[in-house]
SEDRENNU-749207 format. One record per residue: z, y negated, x negated of N, C-alpha, C, CB in turn; residue number from 1. Coordinates in Angstrom, 2 decimals, always signed. Glycine has a CB too. Example, Ala and Ser with C-alpha at 12.3 -4.5 7.8 and 13.67 -1.06 7.14 Angstrom:
BEGIN
    n.zz    n.yy    n.xx   ca.zz   ca.yy   ca.xx    c.zz    c.yy    c.xx   cb.zz   cb.yy   cb.xx pos
   +7.80   +5.69  -13.19   +7.80   +4.50  -12.30   +7.80   +3.30  -13.20   +9.05   +4.47  -11.31   1
   +7.08   +2.25  -12.85   +7.14   +1.06  -13.67   +7.87   -0.03  -12.90   +5.72   +0.60  -14.08   2
This chain:
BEGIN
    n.zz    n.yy    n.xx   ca.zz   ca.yy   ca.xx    c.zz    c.yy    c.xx   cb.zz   cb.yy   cb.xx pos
   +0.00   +1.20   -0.83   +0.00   +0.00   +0.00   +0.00   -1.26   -0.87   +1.22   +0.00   +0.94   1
   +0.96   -1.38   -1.91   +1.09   -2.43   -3.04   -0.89   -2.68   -3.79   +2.53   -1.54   -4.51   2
   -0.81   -1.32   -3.83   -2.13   -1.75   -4.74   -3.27   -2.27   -3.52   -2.84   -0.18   -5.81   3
   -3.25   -2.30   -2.25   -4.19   -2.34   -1.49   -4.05   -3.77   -1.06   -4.18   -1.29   -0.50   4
   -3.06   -4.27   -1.54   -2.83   -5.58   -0.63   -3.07   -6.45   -1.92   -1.13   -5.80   +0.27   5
   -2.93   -6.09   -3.24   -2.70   -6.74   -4.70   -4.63   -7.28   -4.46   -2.08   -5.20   -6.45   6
   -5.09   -6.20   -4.16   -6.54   -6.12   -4.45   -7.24   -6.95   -3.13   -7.06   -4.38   -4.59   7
   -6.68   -7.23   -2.45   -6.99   -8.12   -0.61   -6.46   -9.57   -1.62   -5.37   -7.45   +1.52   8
   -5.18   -9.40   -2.01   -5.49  -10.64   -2.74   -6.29  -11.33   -3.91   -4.68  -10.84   -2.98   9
   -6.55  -10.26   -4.79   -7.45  -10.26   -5.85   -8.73  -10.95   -5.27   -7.69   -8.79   -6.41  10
   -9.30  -10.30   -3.96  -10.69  -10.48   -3.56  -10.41  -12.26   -3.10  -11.26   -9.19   -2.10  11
   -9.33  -12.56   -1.87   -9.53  -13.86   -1.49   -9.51  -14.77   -2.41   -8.77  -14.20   -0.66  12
   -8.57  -15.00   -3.68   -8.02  -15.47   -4.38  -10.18  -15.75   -5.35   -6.40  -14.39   -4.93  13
  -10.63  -14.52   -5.29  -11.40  -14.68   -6.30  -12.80  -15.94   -5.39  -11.91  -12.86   -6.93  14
  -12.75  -15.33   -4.10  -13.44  -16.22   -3.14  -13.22  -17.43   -3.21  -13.24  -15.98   -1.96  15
  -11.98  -17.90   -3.20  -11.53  -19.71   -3.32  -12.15  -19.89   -4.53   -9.66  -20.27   -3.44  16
  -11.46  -19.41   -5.12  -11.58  -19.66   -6.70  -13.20  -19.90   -7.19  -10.94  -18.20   -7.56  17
  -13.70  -19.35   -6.63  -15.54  -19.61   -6.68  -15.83  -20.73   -6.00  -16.56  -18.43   -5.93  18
  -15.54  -20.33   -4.52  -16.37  -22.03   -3.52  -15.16  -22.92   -4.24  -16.26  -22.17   -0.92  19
  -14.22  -23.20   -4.67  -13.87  -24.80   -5.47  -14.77  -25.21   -6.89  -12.04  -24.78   -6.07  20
  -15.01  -24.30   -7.54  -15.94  -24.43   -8.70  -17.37  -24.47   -8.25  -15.75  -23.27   -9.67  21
  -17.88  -24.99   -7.45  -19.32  -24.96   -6.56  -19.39  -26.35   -6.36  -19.38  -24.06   -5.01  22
  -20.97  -26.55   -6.79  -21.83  -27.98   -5.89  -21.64  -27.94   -4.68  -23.45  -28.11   -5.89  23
  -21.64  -26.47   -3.90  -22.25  -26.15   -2.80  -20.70  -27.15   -2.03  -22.65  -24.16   -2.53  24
  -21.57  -27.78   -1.07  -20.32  -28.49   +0.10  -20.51  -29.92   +0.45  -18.67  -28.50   -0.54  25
  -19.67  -30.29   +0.86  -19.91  -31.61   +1.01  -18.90  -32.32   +0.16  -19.87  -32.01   +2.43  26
  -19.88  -33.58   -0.09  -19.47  -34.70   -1.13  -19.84  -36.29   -0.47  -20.43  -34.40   -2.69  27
  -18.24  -36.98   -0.37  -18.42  -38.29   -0.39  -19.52  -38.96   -1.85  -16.82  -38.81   -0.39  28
  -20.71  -39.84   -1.48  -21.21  -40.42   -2.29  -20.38  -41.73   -2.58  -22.46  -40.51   -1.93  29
  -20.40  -42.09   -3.83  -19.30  -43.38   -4.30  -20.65  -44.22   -5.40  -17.34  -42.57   -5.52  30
  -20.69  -45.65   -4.83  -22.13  -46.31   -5.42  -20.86  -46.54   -6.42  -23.33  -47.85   -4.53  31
  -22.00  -46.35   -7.65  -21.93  -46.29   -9.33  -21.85  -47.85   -9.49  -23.46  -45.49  -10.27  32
  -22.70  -48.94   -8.83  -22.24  -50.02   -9.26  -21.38  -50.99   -8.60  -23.09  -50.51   -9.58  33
  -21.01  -50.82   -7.12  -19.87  -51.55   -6.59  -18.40  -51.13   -6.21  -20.30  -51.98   -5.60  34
  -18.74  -49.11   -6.26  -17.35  -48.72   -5.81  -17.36  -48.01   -4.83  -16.54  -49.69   -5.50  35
  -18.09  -48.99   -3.64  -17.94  -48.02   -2.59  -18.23  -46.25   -2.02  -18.44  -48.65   -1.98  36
  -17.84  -46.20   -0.68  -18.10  -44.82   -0.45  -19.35  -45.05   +0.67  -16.65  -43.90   +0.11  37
  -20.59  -44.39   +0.50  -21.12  -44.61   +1.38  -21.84  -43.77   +2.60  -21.61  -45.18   +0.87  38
  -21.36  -42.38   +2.03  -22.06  -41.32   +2.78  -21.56  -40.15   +2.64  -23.32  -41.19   +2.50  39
  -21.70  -39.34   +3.40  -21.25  -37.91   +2.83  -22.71  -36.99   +2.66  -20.04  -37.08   +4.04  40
  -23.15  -36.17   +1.50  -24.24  -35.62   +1.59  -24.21  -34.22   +1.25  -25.06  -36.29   +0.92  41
  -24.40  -32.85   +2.43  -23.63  -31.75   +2.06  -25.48  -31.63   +1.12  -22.76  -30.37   +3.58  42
  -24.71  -30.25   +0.16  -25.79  -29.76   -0.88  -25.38  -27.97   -0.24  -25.37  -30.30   -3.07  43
  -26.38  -27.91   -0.83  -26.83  -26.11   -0.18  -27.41  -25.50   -1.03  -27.89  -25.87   +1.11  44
  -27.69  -24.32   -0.80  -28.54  -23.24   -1.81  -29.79  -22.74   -0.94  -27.50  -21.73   -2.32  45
  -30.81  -22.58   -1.19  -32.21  -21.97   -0.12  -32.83  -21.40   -1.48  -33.50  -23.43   +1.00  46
  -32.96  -20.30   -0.56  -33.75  -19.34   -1.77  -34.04  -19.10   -3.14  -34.64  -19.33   -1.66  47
  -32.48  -19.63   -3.86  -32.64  -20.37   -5.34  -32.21  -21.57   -5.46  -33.94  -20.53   -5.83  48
  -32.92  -22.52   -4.57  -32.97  -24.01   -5.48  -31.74  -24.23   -4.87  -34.30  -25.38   -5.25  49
  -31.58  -25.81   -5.24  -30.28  -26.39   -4.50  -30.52  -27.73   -3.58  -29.14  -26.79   -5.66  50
  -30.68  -28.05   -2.51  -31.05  -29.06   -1.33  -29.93  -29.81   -1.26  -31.40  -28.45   +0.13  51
  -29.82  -31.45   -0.95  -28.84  -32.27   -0.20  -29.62  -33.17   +0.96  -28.03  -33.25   -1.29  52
  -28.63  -33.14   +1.88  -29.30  -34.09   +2.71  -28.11  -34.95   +3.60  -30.39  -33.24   +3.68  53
  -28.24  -35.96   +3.84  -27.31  -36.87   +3.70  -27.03  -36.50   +5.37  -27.78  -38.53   +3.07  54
  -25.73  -36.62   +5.46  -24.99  -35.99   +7.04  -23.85  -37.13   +7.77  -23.85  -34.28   +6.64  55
  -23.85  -37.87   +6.93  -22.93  -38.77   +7.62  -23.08  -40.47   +7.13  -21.39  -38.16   +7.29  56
  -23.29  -41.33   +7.54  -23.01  -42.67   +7.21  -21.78  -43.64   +7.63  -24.05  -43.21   +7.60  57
  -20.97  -44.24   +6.70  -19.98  -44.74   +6.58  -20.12  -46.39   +7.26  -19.65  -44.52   +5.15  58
  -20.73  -47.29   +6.98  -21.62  -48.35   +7.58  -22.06  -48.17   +8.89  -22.75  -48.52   +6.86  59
  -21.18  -48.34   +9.83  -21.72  -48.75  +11.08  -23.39  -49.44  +11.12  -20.64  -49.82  +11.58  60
  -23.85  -49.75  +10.40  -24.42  -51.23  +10.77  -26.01  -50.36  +10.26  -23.64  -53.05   +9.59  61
  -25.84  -49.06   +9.45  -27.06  -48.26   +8.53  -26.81  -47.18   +9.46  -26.87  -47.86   +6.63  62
  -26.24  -46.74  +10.04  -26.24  -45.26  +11.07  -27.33  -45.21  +11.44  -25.37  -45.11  +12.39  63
  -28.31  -45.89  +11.53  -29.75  -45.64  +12.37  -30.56  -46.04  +11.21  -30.11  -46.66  +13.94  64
  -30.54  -46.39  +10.24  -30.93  -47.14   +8.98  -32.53  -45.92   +8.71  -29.27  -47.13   +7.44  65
  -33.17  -46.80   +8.00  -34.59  -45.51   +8.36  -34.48  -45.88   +6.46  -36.79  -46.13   +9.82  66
  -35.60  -44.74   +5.72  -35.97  -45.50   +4.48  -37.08  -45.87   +4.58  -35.89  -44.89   +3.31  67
  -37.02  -47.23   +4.35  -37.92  -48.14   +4.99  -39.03  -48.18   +3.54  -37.05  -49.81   +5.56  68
  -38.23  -47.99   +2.20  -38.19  -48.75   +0.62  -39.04  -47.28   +0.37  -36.24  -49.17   -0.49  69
  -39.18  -46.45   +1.05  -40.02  -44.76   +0.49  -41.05  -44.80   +0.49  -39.96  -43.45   +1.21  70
  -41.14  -43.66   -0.47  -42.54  -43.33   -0.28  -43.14  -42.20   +0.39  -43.00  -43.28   -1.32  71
  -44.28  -42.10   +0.74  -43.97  -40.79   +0.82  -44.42  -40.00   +2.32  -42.46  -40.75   +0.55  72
  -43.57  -38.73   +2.17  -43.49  -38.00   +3.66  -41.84  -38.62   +3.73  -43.76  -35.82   +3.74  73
  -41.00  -39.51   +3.17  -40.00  -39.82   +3.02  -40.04  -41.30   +3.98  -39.70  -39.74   +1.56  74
  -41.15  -42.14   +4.00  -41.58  -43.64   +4.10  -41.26  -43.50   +5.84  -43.51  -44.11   +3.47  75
  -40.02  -44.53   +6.25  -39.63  -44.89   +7.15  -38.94  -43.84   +8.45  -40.61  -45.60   +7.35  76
  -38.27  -42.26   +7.19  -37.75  -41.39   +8.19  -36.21  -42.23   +7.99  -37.90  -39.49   +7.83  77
  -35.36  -41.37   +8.77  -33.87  -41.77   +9.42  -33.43  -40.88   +7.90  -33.25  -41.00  +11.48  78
  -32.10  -42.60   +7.65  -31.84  -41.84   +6.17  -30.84  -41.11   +6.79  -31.34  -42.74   +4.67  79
  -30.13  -40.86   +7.78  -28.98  -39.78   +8.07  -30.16  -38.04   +8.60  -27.65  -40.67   +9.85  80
  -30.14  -37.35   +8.10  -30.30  -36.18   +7.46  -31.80  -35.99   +6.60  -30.10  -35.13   +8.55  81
  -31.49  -37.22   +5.86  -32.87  -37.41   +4.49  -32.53  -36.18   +3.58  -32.77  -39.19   +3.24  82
  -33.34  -35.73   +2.90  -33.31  -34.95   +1.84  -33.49  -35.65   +0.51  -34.25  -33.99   +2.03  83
  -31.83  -35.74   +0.09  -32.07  -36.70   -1.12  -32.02  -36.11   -2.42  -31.10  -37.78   -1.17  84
  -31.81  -34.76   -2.39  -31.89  -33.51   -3.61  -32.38  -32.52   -2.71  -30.31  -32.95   -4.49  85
  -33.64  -32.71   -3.60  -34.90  -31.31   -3.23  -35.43  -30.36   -4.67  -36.70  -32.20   -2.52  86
  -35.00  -29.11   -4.10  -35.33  -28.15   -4.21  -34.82  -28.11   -6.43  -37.04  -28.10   -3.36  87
  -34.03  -28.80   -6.43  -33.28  -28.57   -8.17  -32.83  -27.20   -8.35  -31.75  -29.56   -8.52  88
  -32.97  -26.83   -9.46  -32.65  -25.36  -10.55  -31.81  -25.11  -11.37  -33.47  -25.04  -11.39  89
  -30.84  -24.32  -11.24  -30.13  -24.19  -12.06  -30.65  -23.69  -13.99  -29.35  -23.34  -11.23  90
  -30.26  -24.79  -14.45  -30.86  -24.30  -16.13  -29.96  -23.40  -16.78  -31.00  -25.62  -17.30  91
  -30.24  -22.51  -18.13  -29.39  -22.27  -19.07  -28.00  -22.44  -19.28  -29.78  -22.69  -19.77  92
  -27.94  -24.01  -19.15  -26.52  -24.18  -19.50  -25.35  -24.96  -18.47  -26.62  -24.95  -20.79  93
  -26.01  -24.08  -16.82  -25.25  -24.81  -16.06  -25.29  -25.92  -15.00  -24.75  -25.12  -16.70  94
  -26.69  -26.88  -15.41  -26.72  -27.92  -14.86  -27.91  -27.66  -14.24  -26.55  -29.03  -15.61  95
  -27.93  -28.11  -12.51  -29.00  -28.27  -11.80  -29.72  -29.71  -12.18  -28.58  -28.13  -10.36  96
  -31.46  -29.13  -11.79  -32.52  -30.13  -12.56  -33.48  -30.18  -11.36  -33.33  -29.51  -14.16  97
  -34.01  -31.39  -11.47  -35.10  -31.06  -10.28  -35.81  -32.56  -10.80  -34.39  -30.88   -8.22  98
  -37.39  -32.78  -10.03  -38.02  -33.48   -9.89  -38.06  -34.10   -8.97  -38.69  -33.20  -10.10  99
  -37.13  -34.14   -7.78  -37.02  -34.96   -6.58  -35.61  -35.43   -6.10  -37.62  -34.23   -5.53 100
  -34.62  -36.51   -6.87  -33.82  -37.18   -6.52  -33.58  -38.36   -6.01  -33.44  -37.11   -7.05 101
  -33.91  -38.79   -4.44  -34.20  -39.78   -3.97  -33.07  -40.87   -3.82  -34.77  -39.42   -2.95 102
  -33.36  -41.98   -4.04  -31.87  -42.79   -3.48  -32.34  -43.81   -2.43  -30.94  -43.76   -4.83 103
  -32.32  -43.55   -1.13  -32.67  -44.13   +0.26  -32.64  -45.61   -0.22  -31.52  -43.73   +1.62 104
  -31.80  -46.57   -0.48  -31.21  -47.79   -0.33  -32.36  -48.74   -1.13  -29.61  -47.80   -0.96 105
  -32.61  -47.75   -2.66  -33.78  -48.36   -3.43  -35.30  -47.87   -3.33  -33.44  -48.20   -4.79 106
  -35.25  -46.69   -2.74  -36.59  -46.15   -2.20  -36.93  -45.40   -3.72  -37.88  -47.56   -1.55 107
  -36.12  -44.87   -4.35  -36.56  -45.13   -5.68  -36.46  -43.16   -5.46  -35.36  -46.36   -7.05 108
  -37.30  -42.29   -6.30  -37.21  -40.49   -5.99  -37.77  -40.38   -7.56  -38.52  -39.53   -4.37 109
  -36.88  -39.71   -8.16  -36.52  -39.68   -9.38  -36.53  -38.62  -10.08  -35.58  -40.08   -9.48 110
  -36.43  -38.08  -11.55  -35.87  -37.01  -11.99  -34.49  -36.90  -11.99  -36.27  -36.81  -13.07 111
  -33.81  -35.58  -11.37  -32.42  -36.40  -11.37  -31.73  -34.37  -11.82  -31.79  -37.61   -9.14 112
  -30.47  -34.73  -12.25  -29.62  -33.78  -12.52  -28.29  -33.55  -11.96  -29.52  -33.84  -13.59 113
  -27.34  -32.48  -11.87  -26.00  -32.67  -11.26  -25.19  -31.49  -11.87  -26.03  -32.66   -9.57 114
  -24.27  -31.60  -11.71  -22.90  -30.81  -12.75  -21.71  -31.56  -12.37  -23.05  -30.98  -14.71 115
  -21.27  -30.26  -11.93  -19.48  -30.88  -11.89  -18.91  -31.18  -12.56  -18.53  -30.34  -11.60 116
  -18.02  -32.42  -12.68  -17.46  -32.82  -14.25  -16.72  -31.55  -14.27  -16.38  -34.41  -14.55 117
  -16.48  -31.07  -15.90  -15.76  -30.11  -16.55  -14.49  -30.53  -16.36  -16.08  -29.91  -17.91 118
  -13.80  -31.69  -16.25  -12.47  -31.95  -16.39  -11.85  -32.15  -14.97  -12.28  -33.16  -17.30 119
  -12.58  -32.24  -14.10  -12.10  -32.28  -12.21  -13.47  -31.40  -11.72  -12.06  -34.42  -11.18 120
  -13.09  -30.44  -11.00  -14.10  -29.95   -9.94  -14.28  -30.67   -8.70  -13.78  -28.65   -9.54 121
  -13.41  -31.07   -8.29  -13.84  -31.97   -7.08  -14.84  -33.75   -7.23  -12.20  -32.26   -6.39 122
  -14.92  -33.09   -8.87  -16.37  -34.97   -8.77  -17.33  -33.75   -9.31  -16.15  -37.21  -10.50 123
  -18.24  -34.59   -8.84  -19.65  -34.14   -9.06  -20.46  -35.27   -9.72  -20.34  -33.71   -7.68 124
  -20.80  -35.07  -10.91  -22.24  -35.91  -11.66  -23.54  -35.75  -11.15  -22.54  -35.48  -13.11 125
  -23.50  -36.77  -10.47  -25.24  -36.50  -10.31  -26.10  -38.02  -11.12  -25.75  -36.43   -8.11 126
  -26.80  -37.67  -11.76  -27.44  -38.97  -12.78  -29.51  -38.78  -12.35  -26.91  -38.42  -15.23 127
  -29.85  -39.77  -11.97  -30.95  -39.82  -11.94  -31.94  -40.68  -13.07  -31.01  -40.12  -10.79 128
  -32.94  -39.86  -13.53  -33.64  -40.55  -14.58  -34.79  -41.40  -14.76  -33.86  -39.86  -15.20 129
  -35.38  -42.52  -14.84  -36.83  -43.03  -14.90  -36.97  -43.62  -16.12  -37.23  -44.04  -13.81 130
  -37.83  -42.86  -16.74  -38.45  -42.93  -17.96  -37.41  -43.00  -19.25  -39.38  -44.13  -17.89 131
  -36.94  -43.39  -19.64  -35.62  -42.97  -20.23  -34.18  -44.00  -20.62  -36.10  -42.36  -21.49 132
  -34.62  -44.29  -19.35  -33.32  -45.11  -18.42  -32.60  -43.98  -17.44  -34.05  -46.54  -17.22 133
  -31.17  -43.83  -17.40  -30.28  -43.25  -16.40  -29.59  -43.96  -15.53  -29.44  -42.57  -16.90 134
  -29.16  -43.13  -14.77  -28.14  -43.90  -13.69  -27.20  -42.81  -13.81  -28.70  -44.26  -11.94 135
  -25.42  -43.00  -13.51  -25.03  -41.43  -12.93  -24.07  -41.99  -12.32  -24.58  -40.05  -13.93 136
  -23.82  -41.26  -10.99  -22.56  -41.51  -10.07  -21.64  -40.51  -10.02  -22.88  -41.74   -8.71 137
  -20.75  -40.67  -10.06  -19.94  -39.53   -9.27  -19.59  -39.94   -7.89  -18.57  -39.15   -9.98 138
  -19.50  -38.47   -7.69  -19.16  -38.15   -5.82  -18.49  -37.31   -6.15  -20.31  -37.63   -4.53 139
  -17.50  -37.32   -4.81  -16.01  -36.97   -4.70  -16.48  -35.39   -3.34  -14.72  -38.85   -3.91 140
  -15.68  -34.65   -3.59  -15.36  -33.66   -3.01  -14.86  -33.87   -1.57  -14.56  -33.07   -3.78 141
  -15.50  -33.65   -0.49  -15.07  -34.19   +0.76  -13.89  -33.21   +1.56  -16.42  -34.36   +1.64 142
  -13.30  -34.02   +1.95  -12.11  -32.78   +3.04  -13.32  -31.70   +3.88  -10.87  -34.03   +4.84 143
  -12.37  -30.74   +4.02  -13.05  -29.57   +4.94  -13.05  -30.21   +6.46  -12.05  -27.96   +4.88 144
């Protein structure tokens, strides 16, 4: 009985212990240059890659907010469930990569990357690149 229940805990214990060390979930976005919080954008897994799409807006005033600034098949959809990380890969050493990191506000779809900081699991790095200029924000780990 001891060993059957040791091992029920072994298994849940190992379950948490995985989804807290995961992109996968939802994350308050926090803008890199004023502070604020402005969205929550859950990220997912589909067949490999890794997807975000923005699920909640904080701004009353952008809840209906379209991206007006896109390009695209992106140009003037509703930024509340935009796809603002499409279809990124996990590399070698950990860090998801992709060729499509959009940021609604600047219209701007980027090379962009993401990795949980090593020193807190609940922030997430996500840094987008153009030409070899960066940006990187962290986003915060959202309540369940």
């Amino acid at each position: 009985m001891n060993k059957i229940l040791l091992s029920l805990l072994v298994f849940v214990g190992g379950i948490y212990g995985s989804t807290a060390q995961s992109v996968l979930g939802k994350w308050q976005t926090v803008d890199d240059e004023t502070g604020e919080t402005k969205a929550i954008v859950e990220i997912f897994e589909q067949e490999g890659k890794l997807f975000g799409k923005v699920v909640e807006i904080f701004n009353k005033e952008r809840k209906n907010a379209r991206c007006t600034k896109c390009d695209g098949k992106l140009k003037d959809k509703p930024i509340m469930g935009l796809p603002i990380i499409d279809g990124f890969y996990k590399d070698e050493e950990g860090f998801y990569k992709g060729k499509r990191l959009t940021d609604p506000v600047k219209g701007l779809t980027v090379r962009g990357k993401v990795w949980l900081d090593p020193e807190n699991p609940d922030q997430l790095k996500v840094r987008g690149y153009l030409a070899f200029f960066y940006r990187t924000q962290t986003w915060l780990r959202a309540s369940p």
